[in-house]
C-alpha positions as CSV (number, residue, x, y, z in Angstrom):
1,X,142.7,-0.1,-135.7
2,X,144.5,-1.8,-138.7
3,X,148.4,0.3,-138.9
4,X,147.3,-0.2,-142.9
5,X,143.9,2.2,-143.0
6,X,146.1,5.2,-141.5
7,X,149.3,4.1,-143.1
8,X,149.2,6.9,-145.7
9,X,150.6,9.5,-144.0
10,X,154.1,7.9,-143.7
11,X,153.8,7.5,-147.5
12,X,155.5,9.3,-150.2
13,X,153.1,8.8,-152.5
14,X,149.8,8.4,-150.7
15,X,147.4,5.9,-152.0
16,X,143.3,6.1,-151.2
17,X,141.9,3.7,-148.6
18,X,138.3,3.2,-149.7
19,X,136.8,1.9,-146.5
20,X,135.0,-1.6,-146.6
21,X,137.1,-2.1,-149.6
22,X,140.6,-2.0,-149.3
23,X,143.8,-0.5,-147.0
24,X,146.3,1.9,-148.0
25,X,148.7,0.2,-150.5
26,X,151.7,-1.4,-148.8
27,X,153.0,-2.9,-151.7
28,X,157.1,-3.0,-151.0
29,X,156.3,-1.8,-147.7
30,X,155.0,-4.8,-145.9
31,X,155.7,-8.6,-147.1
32,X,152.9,-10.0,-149.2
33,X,152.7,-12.5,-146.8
34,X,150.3,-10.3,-145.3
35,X,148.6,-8.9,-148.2
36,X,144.7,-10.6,-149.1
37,X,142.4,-10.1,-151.5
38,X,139.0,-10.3,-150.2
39,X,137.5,-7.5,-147.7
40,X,136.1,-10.1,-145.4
41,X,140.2,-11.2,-144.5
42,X,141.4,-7.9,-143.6
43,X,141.3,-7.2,-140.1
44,X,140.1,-3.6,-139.0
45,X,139.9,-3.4,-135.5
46,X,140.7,-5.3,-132.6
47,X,138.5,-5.8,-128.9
48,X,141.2,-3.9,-126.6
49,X,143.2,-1.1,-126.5
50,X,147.0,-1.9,-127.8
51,X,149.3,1.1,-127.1
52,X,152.3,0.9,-130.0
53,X,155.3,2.1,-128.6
54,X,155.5,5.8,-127.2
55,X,152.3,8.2,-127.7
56,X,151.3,6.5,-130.8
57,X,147.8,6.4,-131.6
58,X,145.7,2.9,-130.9
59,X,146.9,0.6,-133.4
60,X,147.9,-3.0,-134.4
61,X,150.3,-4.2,-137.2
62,X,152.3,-7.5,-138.4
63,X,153.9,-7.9,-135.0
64,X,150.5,-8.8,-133.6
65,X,151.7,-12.0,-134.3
66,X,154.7,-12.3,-133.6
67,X,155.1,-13.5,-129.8
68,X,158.2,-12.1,-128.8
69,X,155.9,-8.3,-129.1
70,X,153.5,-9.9,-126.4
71,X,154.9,-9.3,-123.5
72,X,154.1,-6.0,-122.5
73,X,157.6,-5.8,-121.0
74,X,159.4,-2.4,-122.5
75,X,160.0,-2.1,-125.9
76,X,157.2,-5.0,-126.5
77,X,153.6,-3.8,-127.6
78,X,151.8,-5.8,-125.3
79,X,150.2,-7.6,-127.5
80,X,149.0,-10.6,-125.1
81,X,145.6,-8.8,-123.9
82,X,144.2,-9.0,-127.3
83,X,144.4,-13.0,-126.8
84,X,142.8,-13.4,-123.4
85,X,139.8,-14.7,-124.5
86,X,138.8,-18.5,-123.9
87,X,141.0,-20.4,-126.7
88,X,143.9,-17.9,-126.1
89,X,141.5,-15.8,-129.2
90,X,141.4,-12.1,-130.1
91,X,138.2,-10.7,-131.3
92,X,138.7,-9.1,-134.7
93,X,136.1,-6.8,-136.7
94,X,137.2,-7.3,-140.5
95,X,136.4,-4.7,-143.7
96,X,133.9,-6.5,-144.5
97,X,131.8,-6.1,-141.0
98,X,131.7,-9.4,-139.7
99,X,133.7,-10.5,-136.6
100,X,135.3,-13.3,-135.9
101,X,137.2,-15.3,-132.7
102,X,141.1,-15.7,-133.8
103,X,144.2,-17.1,-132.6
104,X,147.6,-15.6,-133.5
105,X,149.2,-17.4,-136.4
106,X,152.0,-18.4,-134.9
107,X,153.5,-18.8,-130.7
108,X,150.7,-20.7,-129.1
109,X,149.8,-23.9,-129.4
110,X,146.8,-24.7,-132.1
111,X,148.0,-21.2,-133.7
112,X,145.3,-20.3,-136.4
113,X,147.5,-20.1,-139.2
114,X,146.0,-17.3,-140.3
115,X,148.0,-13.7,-139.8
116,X,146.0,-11.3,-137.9
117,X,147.0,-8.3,-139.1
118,X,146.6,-8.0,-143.3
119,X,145.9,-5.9,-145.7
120,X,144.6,-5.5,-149.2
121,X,144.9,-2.9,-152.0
122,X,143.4,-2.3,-154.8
């Protein structure tokens, strides 16, 4: 699941995730490169399990694109099973329900230019 629809318990000041509409506000936590504003861009869940590092719970965040977490070598996330689909795609479930077949933004070749993990608030 999407590190941004759980993020609030990290957060100082909690904010509301309103699900199908928006993720837990990461304004100054997480670059605005990331941020969108249009429920159908946010990605909720991805087609595998991803184990973060440790016992944390199953979840993705920004370094779903960044290939030097794909590894699955320690102190990676693993992150290369999500892309083993034809294309070197992940499936993705956004906000908004629909799902959609996506390359990482960035480390393979044809990259999607489009982040994987984002989020939006309000």
């Amino acid at each position: 699941m999407n590190f941004g629809m759980n993020y609030n318990a990290a957060m100082s000041t909690p904010s509301a995730v309103k699900f199908g509409e928006s993720t837990a506000n990461l304004i100054g936590v997480y670059s605005s490169v990331y941020q969108v504003f249009d429920a159908a861009q946010v990605s909720l869940m991805m087609d595998c399990q991803i184990w973060a590092q440790g016992g944390s719970a199953l979840r993705f965040g920004d370094l779903v694109d960044n290939p030097l977490y794909w590894s699955g070598s320690p102190g990676s996330y693993g992150y290369h099973y999500a892309f083993r689909h034809p294309g070197g795609r992940a499936d993705i479930l956004h906000l908004d329900g629909h799902v959609a077949s996506m390359r990482p933004s960035a480390g393979m070749p044809g990259g999607g230019g489009t982040n994987l993990w984002t989020w939006k608030y309000p």
